[in-house]
VEXLO-128591 format. One line per 3 residues: their letters; for each residue x, y, z of C-alpha. Coordinates in Angstrom, 1 decimal. Example, Ala and Ser with C-alpha at 12.3 -4.5 7.8 and 13.67 -1.06 7.14 Angstrom:
// residues 2
as> 12.3 -4.5 7.8; 13.7 -1.1 7.1
//
This chain:
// residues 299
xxx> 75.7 87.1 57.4; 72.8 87.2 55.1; 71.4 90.6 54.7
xxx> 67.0 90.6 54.4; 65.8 90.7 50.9; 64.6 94.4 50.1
xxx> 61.2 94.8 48.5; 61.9 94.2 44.6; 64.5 91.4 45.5
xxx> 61.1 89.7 46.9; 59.4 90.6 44.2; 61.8 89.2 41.8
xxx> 62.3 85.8 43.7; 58.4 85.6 43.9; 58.0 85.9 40.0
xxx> 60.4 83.6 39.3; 59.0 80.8 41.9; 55.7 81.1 40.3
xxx> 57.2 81.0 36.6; 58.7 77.6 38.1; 56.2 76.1 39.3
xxx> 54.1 76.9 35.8; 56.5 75.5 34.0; 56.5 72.4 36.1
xxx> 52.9 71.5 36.1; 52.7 72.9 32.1; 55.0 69.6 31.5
xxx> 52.9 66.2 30.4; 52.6 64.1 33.7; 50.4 61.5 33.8
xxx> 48.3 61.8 36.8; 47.7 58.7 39.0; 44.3 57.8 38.0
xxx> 44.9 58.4 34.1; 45.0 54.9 33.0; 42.6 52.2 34.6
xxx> 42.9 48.6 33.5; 40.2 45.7 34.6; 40.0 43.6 36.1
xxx> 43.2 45.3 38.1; 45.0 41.5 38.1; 46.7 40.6 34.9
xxx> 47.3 36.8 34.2; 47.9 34.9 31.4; 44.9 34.8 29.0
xxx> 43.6 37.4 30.4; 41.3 40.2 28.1; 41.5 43.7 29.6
xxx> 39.9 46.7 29.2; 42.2 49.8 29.2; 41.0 53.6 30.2
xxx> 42.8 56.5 29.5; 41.5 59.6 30.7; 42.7 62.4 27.9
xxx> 39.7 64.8 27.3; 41.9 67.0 25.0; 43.3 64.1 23.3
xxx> 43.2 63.4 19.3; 44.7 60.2 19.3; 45.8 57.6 21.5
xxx> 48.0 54.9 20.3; 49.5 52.0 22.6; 52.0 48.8 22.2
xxx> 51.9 45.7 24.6; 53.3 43.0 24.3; 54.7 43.1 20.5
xxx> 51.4 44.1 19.6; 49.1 47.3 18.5; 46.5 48.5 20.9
xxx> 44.0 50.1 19.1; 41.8 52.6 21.5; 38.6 54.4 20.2
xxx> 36.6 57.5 22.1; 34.2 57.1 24.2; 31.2 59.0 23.3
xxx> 31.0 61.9 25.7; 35.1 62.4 24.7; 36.6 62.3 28.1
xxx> 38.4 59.1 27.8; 39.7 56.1 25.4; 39.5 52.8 25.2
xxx> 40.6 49.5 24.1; 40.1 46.0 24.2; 43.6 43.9 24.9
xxx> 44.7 41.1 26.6; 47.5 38.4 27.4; 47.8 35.2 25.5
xxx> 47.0 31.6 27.2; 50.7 30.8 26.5; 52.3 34.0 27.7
xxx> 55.3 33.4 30.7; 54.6 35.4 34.0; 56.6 38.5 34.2
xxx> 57.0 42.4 33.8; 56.1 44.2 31.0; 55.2 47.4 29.7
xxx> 52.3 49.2 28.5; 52.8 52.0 26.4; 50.8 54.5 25.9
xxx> 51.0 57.5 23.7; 48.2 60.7 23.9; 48.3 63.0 20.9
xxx> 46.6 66.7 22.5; 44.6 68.8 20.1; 46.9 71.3 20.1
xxx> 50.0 68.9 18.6; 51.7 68.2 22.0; 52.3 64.8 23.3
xxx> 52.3 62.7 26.5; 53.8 59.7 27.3; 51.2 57.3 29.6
xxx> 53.1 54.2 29.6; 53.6 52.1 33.0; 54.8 48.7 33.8
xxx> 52.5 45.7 34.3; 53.1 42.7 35.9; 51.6 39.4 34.3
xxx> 50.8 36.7 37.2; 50.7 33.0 36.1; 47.8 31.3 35.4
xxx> 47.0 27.7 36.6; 45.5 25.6 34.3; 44.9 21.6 34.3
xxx> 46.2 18.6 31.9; 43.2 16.6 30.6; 43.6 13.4 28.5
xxx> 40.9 12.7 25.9; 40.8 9.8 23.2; 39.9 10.6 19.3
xxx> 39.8 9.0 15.8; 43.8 8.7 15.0; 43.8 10.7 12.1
xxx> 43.8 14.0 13.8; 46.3 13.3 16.1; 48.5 11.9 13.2
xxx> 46.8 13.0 9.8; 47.8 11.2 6.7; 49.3 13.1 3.5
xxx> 45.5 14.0 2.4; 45.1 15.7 5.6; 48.0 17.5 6.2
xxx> 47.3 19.3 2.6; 43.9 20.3 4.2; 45.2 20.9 7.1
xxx> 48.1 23.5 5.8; 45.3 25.3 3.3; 42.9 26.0 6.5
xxx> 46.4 27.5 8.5; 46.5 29.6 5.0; 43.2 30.7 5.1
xxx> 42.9 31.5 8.6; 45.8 33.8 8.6; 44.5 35.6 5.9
xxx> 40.9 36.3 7.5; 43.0 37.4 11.0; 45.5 39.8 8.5
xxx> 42.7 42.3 8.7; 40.2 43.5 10.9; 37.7 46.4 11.0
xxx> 39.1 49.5 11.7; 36.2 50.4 14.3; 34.6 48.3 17.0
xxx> 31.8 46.8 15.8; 30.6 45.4 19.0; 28.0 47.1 21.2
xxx> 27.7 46.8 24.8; 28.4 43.4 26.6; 29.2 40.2 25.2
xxx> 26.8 37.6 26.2; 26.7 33.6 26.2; 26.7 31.9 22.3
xxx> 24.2 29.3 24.1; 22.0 28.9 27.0; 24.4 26.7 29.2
xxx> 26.7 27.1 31.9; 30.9 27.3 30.0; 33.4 24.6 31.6
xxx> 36.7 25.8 32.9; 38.5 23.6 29.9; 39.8 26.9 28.9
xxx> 44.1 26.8 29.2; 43.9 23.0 29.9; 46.8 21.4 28.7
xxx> 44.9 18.6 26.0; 46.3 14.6 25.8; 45.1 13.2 22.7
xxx> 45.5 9.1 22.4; 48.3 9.6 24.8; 50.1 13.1 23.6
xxx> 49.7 16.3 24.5; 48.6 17.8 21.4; 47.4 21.4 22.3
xxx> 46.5 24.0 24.5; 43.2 24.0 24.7; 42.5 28.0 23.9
xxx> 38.9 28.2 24.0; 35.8 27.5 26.2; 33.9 24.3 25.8
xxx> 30.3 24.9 26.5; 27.9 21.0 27.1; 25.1 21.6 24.2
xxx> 23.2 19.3 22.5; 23.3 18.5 19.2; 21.1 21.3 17.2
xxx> 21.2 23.6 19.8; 20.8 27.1 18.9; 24.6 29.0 18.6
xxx> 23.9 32.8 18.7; 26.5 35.9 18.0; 28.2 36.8 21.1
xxx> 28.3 40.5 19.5; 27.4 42.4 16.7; 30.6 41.5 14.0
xxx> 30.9 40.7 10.5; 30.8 37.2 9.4; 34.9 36.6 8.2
xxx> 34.8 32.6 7.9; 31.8 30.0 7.4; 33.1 26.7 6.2
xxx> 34.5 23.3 7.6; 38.1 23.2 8.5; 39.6 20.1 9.9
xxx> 40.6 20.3 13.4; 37.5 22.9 13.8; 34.8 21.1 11.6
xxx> 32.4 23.7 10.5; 33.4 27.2 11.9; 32.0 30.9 12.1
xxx> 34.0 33.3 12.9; 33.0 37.0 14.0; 35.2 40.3 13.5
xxx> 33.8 42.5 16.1; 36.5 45.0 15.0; 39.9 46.3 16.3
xxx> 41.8 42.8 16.1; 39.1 40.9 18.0; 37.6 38.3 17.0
xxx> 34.7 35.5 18.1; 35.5 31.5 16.6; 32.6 29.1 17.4
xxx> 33.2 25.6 16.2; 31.6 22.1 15.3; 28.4 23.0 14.5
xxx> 26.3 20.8 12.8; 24.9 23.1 10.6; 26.1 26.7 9.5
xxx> 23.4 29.5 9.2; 25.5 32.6 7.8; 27.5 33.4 5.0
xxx> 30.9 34.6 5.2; 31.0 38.5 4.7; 27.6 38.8 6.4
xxx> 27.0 41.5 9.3; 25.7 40.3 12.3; 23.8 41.1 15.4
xxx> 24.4 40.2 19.5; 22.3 37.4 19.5; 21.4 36.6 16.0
xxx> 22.0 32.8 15.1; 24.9 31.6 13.3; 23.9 28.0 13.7
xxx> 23.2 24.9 15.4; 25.7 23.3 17.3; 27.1 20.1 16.7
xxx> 30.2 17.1 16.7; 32.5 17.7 13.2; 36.4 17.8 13.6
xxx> 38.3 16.9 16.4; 35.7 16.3 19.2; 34.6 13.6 21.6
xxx> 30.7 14.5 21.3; 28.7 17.5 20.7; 29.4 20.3 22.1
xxx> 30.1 24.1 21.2; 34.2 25.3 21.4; 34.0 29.1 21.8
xxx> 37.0 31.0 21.5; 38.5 34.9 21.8; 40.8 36.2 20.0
xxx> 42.7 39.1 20.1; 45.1 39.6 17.9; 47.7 37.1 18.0
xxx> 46.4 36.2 21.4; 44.0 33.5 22.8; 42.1 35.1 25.7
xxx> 39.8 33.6 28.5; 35.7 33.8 27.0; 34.7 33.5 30.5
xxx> 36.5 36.3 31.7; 35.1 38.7 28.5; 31.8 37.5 29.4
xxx> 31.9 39.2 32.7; 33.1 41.9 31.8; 31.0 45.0 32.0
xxx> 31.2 46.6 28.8; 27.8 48.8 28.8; 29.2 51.8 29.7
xx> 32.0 51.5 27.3; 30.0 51.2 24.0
//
């Protein structure tokens, strides 16, 4: 038989509850609504936007999907965030996001939750071209191999702040197609994935800056004819191709809206038109998608 607590046994048992229960909630557990990703449904070449709510934090650092995620304060300090996304080609699956949160004070919390990537359906299109760029000569390969070159050097770095302000907005006044993801035949073989939006636009229309950036590339490339590309800052980037004419200079900083150029038909096209595309990264996201993303709040 149990005999009743006296008084300081209570007391006792009472201090040490509470010195429990102190300790418990003291320990660095995320609460439910810490991390908020939109839109909530992650598919391939999707971009996201990632919150983490961490008032006391100094730094937040993340990894997804082999790559850095780069988050930046938001300017009242209660939360962080970051542009990401999935790639066009990336299989359906789990993953994880990690998340790290540095306090103020030196501690640390760990943030990071799984994420499951839903497929993506996209469409096979067959479209007929000049034969040299579906099988370019010895001339064209070297051209060909110095623009890969060049290209990886301008993605190797990015500014180490988001340049970009607010939402990004259309590069031309017309409606995008839904050619982004569609699986491109040229002259019979599938040649690519098609990782950008096509937009219908007359030759010499007006191309405009989907964001404020820093002009990174400004020349003619082969598959691309002549190509702008935007750093907006953090590993993202704007690449707007075959214009007809080029308007900036490469190392040139740019407004939303300002004109880059005038659209056009050089490089691997069937008429004129504008090819917009989003990268982040190593990854080819969805420009529609970006574009309706709310990002006024944000920055």
């Amino acid at each position: 038989m149990l005999k009743p607590m006296t008084g300081s046994r209570l007391l006792t048992a009472a201090i040490f509850c509470y010195s429990f229960i102190a300790v418990l909630f003291a320990q660095p557990h995320a609460a439910p609504n810490a991390i908020s990703i939109t839109p909530p449904m992650v598919a391939s070449g999707s971009p996201e936007l990632i919150r983490v709510s961490a008032p006391k934090a100094g730094n937040v650092t993340g990894d997804w999907l082999g790559s850095k995620i780069q988050f930046f304060p938001s300017r009242d300090g209660q939360s962080w965030f970051a542009l990401a996304g999935v790639d066009v080609e990336q299989a359906a699956g789990p993953s994880t996001l990690q998340i790290h949160i540095e306090t103020k004070d030196g501690n640390a919390r760990d943030l990071s939750r799984p994420i499951e990537i839903h497929p993506a359906h996209y469409r096979t299109g067959a479209l007929t071209v000049q034969p040299k760029f579906v099988e370019p000569g010895p001339e064209e390969a070297k051209q060909i191999a110095a623009d890969v070159t060049f290209k990886t050097r301008v993605f190797a770095t990015s500014a180490s702040e988001p340049l970009w302000h607010g939402s990004f907005r259309s590069p031309v006044h017309a409606a995008p197609t839904d050619s982004f993801g569609t699986r491109r035949m040229f002259n019979g073989k599938l040649a690519s994935i098609h990782k950008g939006t096509d937009f219908r636009a007359a030759n010499g229309t007006r191309v405009h800056a989907g964001n404020a950036g820093i002009v990174v590339l400004a020349r003619p490339l082969y598959y691309e004819g002549n190509c702008v590309i935007l750093d907006h800052g953090l590993g993202l980037y704007t690449l707007s191709m075959h214009f007809s004419r080029i308007d900036v200079h490469e190392g040139q900083h740019v407004t939303a809206g300002q004109i880059l150029g005038l659209s056009g038909a050089t490089g691997r096209v069937t008429g004129p038109h504008l090819h917009w595309a989003v990268r982040y990264q190593n990854a080819y996201l969805d420009p529609t998608k970006l574009l309706r993303m709310n990002l006024g709040t944000v920055r």
